[in-house]
VEXKOL-283697 format. One record per residue: residue number from 1; residue in one letter; x, y negated, z negated of N, C-alpha, C in turn. Coordinates in Angstrom, 2 decimals, decimal comma. Each point is the difference from the previous one (the first is absolute). Layout:
% VEXKOL-283697
<NUM; 'A'; <X; Y; Z>; <X; Y; Z>; <X; Y; Z>> ...
% end
This chain:
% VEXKOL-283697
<1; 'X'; <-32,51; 20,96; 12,07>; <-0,60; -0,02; -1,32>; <0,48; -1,27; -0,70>> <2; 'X'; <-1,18; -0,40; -0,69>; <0,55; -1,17; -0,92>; <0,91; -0,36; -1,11>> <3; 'X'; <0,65; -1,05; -0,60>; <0,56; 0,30; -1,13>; <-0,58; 0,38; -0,97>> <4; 'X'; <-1,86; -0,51; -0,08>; <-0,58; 0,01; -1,27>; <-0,43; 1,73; 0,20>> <5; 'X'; <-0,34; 0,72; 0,91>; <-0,12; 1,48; 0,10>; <1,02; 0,77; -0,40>> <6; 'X'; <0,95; -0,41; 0,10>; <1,15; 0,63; -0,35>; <0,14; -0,14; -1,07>> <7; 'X'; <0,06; -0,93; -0,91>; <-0,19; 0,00; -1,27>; <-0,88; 0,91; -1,19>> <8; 'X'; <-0,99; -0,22; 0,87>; <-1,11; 0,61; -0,29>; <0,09; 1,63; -0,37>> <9; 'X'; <0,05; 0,61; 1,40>; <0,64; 1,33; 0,05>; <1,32; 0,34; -0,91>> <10; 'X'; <0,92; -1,39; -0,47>; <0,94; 0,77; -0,48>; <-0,10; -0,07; -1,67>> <11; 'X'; <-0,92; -1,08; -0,24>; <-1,01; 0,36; -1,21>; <-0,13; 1,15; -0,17>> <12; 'X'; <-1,39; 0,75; 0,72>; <-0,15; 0,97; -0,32>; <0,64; 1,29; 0,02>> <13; 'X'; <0,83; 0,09; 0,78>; <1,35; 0,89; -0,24>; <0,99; 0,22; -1,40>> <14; 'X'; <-0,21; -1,67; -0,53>; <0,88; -0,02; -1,08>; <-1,04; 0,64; -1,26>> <15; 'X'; <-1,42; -0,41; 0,13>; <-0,85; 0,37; -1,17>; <0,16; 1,72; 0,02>> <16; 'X'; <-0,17; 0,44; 1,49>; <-0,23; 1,41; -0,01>; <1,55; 0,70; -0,61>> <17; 'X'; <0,96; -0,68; 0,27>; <1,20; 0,68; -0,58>; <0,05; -0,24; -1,40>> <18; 'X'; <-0,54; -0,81; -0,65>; <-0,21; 0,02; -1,55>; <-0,81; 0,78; -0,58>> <19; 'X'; <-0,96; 0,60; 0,46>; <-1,27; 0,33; -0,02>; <0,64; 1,84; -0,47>> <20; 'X'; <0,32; 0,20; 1,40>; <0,83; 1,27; -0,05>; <0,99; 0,09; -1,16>> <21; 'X'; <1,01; -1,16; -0,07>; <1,07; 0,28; -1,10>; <-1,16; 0,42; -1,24>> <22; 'X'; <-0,99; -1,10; -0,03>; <-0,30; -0,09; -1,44>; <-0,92; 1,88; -0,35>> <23; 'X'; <-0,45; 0,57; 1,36>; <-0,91; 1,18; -0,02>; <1,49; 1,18; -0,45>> <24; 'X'; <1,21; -0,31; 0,71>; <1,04; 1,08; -0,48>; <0,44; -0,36; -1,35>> <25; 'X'; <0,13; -1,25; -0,81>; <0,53; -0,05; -1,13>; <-1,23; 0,80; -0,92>> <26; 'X'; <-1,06; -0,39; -0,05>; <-1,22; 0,69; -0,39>; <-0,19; 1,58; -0,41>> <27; 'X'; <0,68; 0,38; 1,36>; <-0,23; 1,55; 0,18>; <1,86; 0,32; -1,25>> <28; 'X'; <0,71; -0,81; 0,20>; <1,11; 0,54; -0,35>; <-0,09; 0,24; -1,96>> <29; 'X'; <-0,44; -1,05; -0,25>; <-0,46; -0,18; -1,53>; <-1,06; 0,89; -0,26>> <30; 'X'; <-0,70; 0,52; 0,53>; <-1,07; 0,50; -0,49>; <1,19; 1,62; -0,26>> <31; 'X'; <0,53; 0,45; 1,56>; <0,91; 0,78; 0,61>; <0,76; 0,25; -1,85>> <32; 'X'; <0,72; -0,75; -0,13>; <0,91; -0,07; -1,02>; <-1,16; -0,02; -1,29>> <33; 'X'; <-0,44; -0,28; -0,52>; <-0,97; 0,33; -0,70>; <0,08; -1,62; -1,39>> <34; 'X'; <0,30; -1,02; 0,91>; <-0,25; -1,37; -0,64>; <-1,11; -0,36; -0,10>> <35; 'X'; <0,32; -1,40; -0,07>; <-0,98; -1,01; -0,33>; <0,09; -0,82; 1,06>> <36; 'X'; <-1,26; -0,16; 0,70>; <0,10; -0,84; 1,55>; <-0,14; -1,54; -0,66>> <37; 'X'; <1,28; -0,72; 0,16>; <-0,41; -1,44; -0,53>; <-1,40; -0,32; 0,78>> <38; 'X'; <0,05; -1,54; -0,73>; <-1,13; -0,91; 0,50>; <-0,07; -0,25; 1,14>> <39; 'X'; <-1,16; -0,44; 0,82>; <-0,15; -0,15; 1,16>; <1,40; -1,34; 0,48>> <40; 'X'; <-0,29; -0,59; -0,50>; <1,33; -1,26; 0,16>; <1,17; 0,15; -0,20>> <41; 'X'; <0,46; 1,15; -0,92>; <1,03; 0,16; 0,29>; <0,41; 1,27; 1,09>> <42; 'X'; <-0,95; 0,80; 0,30>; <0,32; 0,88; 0,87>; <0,12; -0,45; 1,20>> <43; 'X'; <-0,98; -1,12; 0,21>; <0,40; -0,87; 1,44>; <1,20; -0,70; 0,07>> <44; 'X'; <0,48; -0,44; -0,90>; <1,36; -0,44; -0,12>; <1,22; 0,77; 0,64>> <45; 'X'; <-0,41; 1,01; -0,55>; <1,01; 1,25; 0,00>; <-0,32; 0,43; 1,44>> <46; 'X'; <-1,53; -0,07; 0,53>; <0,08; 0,87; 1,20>; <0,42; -1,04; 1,03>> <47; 'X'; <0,04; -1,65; -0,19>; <0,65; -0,88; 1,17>; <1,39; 0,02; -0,07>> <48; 'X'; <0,48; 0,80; -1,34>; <1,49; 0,14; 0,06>; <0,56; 1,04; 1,17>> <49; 'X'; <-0,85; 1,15; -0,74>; <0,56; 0,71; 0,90>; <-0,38; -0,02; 1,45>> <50; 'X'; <-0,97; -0,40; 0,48>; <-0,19; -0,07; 1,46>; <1,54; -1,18; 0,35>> <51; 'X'; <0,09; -0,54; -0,42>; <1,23; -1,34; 0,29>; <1,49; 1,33; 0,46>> <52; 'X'; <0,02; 0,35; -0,94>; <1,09; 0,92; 0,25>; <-0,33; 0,87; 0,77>> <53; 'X'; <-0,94; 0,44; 0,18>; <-0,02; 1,15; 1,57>; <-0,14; -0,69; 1,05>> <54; 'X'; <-0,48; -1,40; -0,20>; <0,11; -0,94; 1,69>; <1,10; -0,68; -0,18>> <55; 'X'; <1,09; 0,35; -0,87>; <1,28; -0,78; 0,66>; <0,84; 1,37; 0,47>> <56; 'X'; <-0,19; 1,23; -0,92>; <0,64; 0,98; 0,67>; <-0,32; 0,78; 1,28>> <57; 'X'; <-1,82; 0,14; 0,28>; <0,02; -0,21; 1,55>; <0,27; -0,32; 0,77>> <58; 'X'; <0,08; -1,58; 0,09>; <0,50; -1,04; 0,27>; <1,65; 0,16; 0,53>> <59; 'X'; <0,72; 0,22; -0,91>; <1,40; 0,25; 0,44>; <-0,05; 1,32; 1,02>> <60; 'X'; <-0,20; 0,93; -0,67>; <0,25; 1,21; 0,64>; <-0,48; -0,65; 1,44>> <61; 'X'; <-0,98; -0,28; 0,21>; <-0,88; -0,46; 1,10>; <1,31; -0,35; 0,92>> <62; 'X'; <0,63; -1,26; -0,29>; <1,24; -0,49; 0,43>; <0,77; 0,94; 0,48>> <63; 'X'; <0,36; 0,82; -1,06>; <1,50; 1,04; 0,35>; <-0,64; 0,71; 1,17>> <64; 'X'; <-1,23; 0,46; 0,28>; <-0,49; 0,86; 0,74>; <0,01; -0,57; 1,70>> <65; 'X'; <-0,43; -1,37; -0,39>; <-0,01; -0,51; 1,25>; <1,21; -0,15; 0,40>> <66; 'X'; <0,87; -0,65; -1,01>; <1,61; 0,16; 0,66>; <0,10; 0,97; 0,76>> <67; 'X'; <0,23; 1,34; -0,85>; <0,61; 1,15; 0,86>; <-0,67; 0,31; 1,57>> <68; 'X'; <-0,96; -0,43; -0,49>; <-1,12; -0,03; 1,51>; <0,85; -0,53; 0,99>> <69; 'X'; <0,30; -1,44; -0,19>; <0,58; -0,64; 0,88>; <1,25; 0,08; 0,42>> <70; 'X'; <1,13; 0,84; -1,03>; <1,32; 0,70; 0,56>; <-0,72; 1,05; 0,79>> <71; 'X'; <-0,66; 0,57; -0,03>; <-0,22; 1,15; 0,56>; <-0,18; 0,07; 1,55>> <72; 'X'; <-0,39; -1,06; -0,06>; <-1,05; -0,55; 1,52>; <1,38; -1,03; 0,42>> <73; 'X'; <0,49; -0,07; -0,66>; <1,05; -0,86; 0,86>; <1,55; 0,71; 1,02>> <74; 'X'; <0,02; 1,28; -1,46>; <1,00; 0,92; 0,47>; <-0,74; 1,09; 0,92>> <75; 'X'; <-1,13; -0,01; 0,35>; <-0,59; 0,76; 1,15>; <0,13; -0,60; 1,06>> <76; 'X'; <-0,20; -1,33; 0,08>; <-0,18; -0,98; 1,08>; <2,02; -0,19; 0,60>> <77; 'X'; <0,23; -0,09; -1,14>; <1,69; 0,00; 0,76>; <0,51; 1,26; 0,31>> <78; 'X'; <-0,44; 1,26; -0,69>; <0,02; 0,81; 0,97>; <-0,46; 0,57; 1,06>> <79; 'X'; <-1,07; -0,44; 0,91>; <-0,05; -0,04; 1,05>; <0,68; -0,41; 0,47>> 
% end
């Protein structure tokens, strides 16, 4: 795959994860019985929060694979 496909795809990954934040902040204000800001600022708010769930995926992601790889290592030396 190319670099410019990859890009591409990870475009739209990033729109769709805003997309979503911005459809849960939506539901949450209405939920709570606010006032759904403006479209501009709710997008604001919803690229915020997608930022913070792809760095905390992101990590966890890490820790997960770590343990993966003790795991598979202390199997392998115990054989």
């Amino acid at each position: 795959m190319d670099d410019k496909t990859k890009r591409e795809i990870k475009k739209i990954a990033r729109n769709t994860e805003v997309k979503i934040a911005e459809s849960i902040l939506r539901w949450k204000y209405k939920k709570e019985g606010k006032r759904i800001p403006e479209d501009g600022n709710l997008h604001t708010q919803s690229r915020v929060v997608a930022d913070k769930a792809h760095r905390v995926l992101s990590r966890r992601g890490k820790n997960i694979w770590e343990e993966l790889k003790k795991t598979y290592r202390k199997t392998k030396e115990d054989e």
